[in-house]
FIZA-867525 format. One record per atom (N, C-alpha, C): atom name; x, y, z; residue number from 1. Coordinates in Angstrom, 3 decimals, padded with zeros to 6 digits, always signed. Layout:
N
   at         c1         c2         c3     i
   CA          X          Y          Z   NUM
...
REM end
This chain:
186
   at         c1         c2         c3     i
    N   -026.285   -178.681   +047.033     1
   CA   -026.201   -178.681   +048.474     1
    C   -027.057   -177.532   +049.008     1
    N   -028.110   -177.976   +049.792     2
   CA   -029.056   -176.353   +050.482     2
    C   -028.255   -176.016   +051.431     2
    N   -028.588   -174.683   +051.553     3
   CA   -027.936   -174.006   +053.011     3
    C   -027.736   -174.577   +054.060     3
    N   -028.420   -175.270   +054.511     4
   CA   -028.576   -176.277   +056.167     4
    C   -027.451   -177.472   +055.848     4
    N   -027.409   -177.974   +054.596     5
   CA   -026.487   -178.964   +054.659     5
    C   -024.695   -177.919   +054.707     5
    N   -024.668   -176.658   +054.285     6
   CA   -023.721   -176.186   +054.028     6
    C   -023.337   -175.793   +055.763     6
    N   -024.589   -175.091   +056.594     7
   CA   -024.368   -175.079   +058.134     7
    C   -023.888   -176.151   +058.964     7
    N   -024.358   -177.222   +058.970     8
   CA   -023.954   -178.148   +058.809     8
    C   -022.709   -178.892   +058.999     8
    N   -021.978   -178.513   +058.037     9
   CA   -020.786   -178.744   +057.333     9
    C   -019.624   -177.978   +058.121     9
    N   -020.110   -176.713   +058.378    10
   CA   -019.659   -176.126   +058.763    10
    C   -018.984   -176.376   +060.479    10
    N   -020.447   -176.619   +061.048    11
   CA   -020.283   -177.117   +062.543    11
    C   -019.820   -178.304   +062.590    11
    N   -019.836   -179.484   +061.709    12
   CA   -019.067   -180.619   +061.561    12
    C   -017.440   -180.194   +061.769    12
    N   -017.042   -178.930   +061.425    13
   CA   -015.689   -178.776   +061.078    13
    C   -014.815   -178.477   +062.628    13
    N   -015.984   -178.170   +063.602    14
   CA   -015.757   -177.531   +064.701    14
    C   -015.437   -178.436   +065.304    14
    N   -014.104   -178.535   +066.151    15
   CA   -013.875   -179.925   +067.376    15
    C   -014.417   -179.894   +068.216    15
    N   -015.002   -181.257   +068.590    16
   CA   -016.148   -181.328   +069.434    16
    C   -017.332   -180.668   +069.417    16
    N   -018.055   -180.136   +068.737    17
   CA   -019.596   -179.491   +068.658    17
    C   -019.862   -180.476   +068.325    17
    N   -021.012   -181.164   +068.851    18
   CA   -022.354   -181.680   +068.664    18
    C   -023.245   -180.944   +068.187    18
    N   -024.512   -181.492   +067.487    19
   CA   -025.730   -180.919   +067.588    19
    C   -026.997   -181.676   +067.060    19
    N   -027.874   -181.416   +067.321    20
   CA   -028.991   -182.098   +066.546    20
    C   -030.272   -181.145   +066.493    20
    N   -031.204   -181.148   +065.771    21
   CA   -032.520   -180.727   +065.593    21
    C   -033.493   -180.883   +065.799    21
    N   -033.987   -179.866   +065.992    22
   CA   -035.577   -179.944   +066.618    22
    C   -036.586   -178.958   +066.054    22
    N   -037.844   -179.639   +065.801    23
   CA   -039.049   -178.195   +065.524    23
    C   -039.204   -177.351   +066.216    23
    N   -039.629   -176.313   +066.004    24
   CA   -039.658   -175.204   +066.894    24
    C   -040.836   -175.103   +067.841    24
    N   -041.618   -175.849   +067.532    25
   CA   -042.961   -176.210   +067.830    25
    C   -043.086   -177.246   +069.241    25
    N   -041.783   -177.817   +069.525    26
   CA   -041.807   -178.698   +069.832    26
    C   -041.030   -178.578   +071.085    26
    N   -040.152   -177.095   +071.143    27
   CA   -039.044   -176.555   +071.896    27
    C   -039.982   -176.606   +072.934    27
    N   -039.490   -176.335   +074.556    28
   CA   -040.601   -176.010   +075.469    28
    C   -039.633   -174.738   +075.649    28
    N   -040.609   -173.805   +075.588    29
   CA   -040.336   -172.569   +075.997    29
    C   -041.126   -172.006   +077.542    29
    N   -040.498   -171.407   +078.480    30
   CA   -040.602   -171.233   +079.687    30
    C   -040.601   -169.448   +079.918    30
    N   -041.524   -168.714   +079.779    31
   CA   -041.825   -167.167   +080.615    31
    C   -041.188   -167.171   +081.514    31
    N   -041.250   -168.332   +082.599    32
   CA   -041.184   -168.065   +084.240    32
    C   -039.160   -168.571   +084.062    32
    N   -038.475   -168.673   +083.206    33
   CA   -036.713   -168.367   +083.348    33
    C   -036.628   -166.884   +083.722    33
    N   -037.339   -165.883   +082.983    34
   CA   -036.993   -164.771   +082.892    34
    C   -036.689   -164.291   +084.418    34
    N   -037.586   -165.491   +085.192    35
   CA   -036.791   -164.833   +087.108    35
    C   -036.136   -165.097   +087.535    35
    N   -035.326   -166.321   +086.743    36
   CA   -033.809   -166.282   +087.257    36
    C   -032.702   -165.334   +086.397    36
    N   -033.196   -164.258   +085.295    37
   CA   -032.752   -163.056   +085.137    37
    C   -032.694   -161.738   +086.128    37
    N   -033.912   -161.950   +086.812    38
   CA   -034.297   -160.479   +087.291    38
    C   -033.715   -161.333   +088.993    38
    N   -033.374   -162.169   +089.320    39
   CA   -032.908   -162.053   +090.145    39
    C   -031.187   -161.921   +090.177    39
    N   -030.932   -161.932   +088.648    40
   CA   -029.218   -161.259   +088.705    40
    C   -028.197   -161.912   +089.398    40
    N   -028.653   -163.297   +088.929    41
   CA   -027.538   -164.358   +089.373    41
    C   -026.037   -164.003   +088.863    41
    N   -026.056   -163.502   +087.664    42
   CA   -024.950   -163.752   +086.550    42
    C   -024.179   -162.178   +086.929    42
    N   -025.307   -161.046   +086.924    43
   CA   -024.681   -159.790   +087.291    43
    C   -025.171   -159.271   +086.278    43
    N   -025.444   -159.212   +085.371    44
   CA   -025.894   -158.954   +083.597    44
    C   -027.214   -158.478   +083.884    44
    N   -028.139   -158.776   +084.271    45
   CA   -029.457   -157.964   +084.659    45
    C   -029.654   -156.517   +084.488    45
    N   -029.770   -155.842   +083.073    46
   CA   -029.986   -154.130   +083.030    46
    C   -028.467   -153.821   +082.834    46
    N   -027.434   -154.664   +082.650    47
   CA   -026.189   -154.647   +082.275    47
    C   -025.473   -155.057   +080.751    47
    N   -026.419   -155.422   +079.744    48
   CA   -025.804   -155.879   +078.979    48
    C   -027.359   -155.718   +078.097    48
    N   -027.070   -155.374   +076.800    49
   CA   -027.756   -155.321   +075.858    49
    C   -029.214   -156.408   +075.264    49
    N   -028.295   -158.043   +075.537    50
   CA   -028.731   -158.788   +075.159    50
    C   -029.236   -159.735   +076.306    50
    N   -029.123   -158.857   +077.363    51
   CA   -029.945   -159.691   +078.616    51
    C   -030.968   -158.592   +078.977    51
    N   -031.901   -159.428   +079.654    52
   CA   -033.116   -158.837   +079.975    52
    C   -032.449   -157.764   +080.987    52
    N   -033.404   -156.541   +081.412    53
   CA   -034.827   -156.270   +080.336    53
    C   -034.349   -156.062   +079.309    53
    N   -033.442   -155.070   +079.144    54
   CA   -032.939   -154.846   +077.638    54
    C   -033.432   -155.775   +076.173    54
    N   -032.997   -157.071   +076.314    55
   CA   -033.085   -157.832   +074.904    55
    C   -034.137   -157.763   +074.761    55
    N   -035.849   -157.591   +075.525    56
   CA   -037.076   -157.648   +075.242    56
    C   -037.904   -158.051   +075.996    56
    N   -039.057   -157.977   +075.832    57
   CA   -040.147   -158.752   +076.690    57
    C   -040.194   -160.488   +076.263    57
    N   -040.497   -160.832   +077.014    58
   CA   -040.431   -162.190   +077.561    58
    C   -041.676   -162.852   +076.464    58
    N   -042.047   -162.768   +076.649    59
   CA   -043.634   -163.023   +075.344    59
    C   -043.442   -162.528   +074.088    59
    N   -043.220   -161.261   +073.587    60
   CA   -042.975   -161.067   +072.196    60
    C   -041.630   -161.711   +072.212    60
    N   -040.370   -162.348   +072.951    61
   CA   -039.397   -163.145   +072.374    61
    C   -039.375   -164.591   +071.910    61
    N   -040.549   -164.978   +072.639    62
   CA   -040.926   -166.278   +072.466    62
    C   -041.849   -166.025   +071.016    62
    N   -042.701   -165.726   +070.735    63
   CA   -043.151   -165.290   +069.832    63
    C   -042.295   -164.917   +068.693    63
    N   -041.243   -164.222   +068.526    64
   CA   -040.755   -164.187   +067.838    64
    C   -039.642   -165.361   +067.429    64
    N   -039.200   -166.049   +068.173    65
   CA   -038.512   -167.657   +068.011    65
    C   -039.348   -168.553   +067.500    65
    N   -040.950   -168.530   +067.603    66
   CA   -041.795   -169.433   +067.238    66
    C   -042.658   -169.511   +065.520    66
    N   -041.837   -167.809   +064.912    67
   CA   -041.799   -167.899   +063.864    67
    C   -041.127   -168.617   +063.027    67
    N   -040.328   -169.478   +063.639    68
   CA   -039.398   -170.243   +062.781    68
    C   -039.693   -171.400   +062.811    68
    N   -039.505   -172.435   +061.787    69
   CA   -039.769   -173.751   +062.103    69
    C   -039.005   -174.650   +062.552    69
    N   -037.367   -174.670   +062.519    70
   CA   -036.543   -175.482   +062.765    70
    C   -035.269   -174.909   +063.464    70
    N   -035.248   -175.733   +064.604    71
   CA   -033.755   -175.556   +065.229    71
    C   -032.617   -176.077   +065.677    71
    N   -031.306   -175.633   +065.134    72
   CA   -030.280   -176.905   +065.111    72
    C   -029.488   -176.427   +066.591    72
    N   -029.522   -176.858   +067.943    73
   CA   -029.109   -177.258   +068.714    73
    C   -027.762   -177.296   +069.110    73
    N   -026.563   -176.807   +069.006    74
   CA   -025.102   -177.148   +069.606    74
    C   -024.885   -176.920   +070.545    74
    N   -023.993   -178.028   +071.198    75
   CA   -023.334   -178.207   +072.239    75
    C   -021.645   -178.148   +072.251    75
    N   -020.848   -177.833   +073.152    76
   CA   -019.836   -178.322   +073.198    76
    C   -019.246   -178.733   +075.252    76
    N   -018.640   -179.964   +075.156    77
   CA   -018.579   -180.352   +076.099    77
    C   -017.195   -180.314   +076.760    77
    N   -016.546   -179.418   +077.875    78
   CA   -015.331   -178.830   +078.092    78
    C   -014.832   -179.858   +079.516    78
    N   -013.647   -180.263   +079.549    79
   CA   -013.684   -180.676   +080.943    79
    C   -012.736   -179.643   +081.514    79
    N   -012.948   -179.815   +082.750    80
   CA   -012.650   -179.009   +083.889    80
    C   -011.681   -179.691   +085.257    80
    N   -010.520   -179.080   +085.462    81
   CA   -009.896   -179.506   +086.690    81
    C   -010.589   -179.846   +087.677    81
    N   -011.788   -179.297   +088.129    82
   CA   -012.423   -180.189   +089.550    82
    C   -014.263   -178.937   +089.202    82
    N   -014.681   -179.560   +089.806    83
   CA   -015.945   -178.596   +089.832    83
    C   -016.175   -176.971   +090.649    83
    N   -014.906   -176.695   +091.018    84
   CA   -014.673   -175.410   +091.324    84
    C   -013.726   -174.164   +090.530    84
    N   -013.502   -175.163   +089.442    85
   CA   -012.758   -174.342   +088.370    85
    C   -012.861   -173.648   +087.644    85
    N   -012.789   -172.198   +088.614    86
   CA   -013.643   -171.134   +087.420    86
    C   -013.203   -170.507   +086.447    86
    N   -011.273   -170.580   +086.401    87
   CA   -010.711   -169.954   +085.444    87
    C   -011.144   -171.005   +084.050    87
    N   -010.843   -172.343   +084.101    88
   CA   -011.577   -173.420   +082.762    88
    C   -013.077   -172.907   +082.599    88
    N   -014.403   -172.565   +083.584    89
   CA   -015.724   -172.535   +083.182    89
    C   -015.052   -170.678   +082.156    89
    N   -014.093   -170.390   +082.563    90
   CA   -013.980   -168.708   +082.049    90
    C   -013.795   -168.956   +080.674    90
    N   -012.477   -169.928   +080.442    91
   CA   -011.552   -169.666   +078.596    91
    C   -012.500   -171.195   +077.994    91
    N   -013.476   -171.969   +079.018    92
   CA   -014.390   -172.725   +078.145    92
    C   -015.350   -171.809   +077.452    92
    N   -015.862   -170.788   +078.226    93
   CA   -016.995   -169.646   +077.961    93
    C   -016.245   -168.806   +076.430    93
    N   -015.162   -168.793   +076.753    94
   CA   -014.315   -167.832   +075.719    94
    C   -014.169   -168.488   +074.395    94
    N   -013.911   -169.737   +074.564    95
   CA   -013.625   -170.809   +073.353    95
    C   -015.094   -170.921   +072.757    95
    N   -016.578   -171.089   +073.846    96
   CA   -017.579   -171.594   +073.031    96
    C   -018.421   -170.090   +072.300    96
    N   -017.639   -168.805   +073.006    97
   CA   -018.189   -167.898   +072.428    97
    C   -017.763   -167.727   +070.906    97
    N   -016.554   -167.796   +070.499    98
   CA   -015.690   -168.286   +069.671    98
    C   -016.178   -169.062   +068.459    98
    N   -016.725   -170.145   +069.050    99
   CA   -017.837   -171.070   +068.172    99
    C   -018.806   -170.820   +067.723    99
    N   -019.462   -169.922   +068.454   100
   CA   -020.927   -169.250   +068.344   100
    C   -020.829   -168.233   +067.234   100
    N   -019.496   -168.086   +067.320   101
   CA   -019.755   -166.752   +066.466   101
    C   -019.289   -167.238   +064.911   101
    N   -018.294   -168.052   +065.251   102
   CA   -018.202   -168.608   +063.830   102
    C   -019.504   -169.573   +062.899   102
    N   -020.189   -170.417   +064.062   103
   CA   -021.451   -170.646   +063.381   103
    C   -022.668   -169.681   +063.019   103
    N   -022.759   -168.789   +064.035   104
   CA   -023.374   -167.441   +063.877   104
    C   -023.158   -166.393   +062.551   104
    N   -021.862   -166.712   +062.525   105
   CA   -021.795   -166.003   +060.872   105
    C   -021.931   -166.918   +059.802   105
    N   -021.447   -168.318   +059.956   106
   CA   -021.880   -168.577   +058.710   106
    C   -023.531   -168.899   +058.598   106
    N   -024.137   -168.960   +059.712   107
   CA   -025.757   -169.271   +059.479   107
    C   -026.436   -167.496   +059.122   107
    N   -025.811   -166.341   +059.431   108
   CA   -026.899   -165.391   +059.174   108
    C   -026.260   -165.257   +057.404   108
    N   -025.127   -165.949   +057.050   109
   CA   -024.833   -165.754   +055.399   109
    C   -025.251   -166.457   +054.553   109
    N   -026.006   -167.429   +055.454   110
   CA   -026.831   -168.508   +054.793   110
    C   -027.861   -168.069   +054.665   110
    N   -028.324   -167.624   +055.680   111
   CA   -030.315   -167.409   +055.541   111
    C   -030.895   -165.899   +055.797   111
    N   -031.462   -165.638   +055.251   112
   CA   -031.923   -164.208   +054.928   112
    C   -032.346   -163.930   +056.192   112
    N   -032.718   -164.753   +057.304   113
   CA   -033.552   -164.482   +058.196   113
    C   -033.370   -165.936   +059.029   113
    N   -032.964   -165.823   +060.160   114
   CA   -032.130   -166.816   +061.637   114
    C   -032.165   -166.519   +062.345   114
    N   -032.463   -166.425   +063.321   115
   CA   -032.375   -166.619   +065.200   115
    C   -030.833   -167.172   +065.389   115
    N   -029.565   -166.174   +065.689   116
   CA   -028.686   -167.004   +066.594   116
    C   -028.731   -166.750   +068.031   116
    N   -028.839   -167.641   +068.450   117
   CA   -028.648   -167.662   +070.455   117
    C   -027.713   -168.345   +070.952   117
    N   -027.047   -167.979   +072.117   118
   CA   -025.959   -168.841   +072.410   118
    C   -026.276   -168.599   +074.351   118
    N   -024.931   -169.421   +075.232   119
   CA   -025.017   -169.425   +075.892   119
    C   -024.930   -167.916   +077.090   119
    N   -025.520   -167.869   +077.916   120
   CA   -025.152   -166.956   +078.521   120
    C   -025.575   -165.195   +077.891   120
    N   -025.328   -164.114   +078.719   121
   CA   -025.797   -163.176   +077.865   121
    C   -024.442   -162.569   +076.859   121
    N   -024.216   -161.828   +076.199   122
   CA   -023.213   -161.037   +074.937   122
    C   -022.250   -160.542   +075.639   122
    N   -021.023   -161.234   +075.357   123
   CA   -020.084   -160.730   +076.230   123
    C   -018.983   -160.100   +074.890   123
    N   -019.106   -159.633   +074.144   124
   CA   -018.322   -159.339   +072.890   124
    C   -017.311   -158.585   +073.108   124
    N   -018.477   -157.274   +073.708   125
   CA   -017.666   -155.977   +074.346   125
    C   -016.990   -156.351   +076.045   125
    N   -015.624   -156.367   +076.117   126
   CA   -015.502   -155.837   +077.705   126
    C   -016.326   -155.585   +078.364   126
    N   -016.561   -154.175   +077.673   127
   CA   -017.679   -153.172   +078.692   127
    C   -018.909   -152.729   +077.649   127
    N   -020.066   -153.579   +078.213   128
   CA   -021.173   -152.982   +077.239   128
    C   -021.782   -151.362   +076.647   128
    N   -021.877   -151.243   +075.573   129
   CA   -022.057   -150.012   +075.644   129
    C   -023.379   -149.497   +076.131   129
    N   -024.096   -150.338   +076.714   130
   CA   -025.728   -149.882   +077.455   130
    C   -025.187   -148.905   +078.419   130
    N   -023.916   -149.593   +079.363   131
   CA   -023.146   -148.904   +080.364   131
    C   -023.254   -147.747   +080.281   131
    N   -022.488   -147.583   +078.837   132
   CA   -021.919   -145.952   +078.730   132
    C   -022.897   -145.292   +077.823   132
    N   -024.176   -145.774   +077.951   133
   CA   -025.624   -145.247   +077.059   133
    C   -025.356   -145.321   +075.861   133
    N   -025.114   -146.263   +075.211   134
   CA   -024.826   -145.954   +073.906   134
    C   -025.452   -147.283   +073.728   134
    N   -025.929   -147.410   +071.860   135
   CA   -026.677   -148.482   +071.179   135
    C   -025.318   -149.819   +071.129   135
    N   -025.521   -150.554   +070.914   136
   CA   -024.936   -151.782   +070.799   136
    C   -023.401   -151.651   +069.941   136
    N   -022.772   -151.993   +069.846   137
   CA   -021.584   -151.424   +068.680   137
    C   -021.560   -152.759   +067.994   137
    N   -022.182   -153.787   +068.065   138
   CA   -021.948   -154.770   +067.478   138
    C   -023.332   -155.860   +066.891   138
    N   -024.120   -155.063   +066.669   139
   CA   -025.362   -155.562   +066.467   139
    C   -025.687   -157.053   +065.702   139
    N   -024.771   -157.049   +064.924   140
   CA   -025.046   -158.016   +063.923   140
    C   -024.170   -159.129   +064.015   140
    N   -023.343   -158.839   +065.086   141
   CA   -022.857   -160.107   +065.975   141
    C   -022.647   -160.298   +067.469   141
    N   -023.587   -159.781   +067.834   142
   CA   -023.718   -160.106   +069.882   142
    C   -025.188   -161.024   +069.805   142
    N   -025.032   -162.040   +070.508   143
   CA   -026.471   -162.600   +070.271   143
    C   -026.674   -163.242   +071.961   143
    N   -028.272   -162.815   +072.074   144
   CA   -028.907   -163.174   +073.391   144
    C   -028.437   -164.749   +074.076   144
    N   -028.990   -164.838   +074.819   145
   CA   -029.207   -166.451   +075.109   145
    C   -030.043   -167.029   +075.166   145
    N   -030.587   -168.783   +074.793   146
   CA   -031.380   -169.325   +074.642   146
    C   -032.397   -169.048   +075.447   146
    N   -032.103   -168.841   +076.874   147
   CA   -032.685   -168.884   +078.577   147
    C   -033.512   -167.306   +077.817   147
    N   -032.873   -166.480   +077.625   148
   CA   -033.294   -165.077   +077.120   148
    C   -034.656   -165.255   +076.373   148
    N   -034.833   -166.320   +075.383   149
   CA   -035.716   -166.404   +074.750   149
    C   -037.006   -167.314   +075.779   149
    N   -036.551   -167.882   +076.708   150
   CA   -037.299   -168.438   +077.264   150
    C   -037.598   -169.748   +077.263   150
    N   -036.160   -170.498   +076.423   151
   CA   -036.166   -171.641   +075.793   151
    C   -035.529   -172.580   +077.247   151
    N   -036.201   -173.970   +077.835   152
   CA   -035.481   -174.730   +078.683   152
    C   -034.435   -175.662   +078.083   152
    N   -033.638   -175.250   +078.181   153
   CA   -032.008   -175.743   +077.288   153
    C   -032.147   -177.461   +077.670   153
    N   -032.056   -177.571   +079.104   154
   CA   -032.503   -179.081   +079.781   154
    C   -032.957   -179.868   +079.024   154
    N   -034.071   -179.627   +078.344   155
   CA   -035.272   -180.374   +078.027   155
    C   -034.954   -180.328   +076.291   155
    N   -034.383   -179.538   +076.410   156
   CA   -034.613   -179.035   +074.207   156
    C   -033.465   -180.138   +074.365   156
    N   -032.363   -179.446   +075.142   157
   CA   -030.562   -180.538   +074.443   157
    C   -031.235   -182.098   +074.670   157
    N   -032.263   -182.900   +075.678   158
   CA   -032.528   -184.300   +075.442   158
    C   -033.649   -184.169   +074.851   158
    N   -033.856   -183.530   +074.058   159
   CA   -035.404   -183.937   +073.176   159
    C   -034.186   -183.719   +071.249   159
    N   -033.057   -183.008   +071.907   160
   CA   -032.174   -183.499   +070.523   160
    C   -031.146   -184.515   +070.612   160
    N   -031.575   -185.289   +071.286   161
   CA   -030.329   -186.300   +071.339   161
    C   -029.310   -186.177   +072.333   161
    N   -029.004   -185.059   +073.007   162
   CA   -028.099   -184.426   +073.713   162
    C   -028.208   -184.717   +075.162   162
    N   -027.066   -184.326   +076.014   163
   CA   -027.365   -184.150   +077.481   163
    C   -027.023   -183.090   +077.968   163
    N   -027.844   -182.577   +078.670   164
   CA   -027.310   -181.476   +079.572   164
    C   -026.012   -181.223   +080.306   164
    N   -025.391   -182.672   +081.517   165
   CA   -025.050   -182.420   +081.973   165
    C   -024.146   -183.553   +081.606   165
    N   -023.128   -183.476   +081.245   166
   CA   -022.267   -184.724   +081.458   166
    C   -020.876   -185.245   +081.882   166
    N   -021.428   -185.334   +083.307   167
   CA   -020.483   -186.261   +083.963   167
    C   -019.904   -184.843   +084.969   167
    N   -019.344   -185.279   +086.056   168
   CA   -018.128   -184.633   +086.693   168
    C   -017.304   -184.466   +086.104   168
    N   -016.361   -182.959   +086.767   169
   CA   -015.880   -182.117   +086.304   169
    C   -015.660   -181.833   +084.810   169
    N   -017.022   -181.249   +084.464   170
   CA   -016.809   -181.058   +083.239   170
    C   -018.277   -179.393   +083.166   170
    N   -018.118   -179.141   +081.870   171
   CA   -019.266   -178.115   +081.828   171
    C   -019.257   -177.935   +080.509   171
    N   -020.809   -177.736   +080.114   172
   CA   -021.485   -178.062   +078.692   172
    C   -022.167   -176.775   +078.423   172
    N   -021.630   -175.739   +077.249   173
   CA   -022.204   -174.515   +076.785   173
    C   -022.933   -175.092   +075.465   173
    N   -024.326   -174.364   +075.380   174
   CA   -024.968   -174.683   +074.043   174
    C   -025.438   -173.554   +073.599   174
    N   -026.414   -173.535   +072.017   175
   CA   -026.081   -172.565   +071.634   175
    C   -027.188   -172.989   +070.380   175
    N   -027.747   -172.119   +069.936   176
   CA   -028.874   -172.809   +069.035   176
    C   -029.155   -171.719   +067.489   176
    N   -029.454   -172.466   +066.218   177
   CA   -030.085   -171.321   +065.372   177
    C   -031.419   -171.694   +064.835   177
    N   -032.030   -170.984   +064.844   178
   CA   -033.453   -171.033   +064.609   178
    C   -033.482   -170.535   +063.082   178
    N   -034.628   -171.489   +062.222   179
   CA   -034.872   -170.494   +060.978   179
    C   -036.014   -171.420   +060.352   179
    N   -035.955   -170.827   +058.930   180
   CA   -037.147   -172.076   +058.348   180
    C   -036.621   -172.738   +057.074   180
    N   -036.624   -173.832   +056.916   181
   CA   -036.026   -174.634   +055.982   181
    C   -036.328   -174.583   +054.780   181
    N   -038.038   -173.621   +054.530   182
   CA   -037.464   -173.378   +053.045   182
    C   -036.385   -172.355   +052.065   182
    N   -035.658   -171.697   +053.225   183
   CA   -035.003   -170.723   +053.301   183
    C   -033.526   -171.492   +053.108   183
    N   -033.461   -172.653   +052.991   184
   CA   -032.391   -173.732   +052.831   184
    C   -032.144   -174.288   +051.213   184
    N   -032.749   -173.852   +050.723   185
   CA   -032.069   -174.343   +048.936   185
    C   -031.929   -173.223   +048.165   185
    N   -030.831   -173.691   +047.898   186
   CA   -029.987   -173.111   +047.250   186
    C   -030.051   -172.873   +045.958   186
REM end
């Protein structure tokens, strides 16, 4: 069994995750997201480690995602009491961070070298330690977001089979790992 079938396996185990794959080559990656960062929709803007500026420049991140050849795509799809339900978009966010991290660990124990990204920016810590000037306390498990890398989630989740948006009252967090497949046998 190679590594990817063991990842895999893994996210199979997860209720409700979807996912499917895509080349990396093939992702459309977008510079011009990074301005719906700097306009600080979320609040995270210079607030959080793994959101811009902090996580990096916008070009060497793409660049560095494009070293990889393959990327497996998850979704999970939450429904919601009505489309104003922000405490469900909150413990959906909490549950898919949850996921992320459990696929997140078993993919960086798989491969010497992975891209995990998930939705939204690193909410691990309460209170980030950028706040209180200090380096990350959790390095090797807070991970950026796709949008961070510059990746259009829209377009990647239906170029894997997936949908963005589905249906009323509901809301769809995704979450992706990047790597290269010869890095997959075992």
């Amino acid at each position: 069994m190679t590594h990817l079938d063991t990842l895999i396996q893994k996210i199979n185990t997860l209720e409700g995750v979807r996912f499917g794959s895509i080349l990396v080559e093939n992702i459309p990656f977008f510079p011009e997201l990074r301005k719906a960062c700097e306009a600080n929709y979320c609040g995270n803007y210079g607030r959080n480690w793994k959101c811009p500026p902090h996580v990096g420049e916008i070009n060497q991140l793409i660049a560095q995602a494009k070293t990889y050849q393959t990327a497996l795509i998850f979704q999970k799809i939450y429904p919601l009491e009505d489309s104003f339900d922000f405490e469900g978009m909150m413990t959906a966010g909490a549950d898919f961070r949850n996921i992320l991290h459990e696929i997140g660990q078993t993919a960086t124990s798989l491969f010497k070298d992975c891209l995990v990204l998930g939705a939204g920016g690193c909410n691990h810590c309460q209170t980030c330690a950028i706040l209180e000037e200090q380096p990350c306390r959790f390095p090797n498990i807070s991970y950026a977001s796709l949008e961070a890398y510059g990746i259009q989630v829209s377009t990647t989740a239906e170029l894997c089979g997936m949908k963005y948006i589905n249906g009323v009252n509901t809301v769809t967090y995704f979450g992706g790992i990047l790597f290269n497949p010869s890095q997959s046998e075992s």
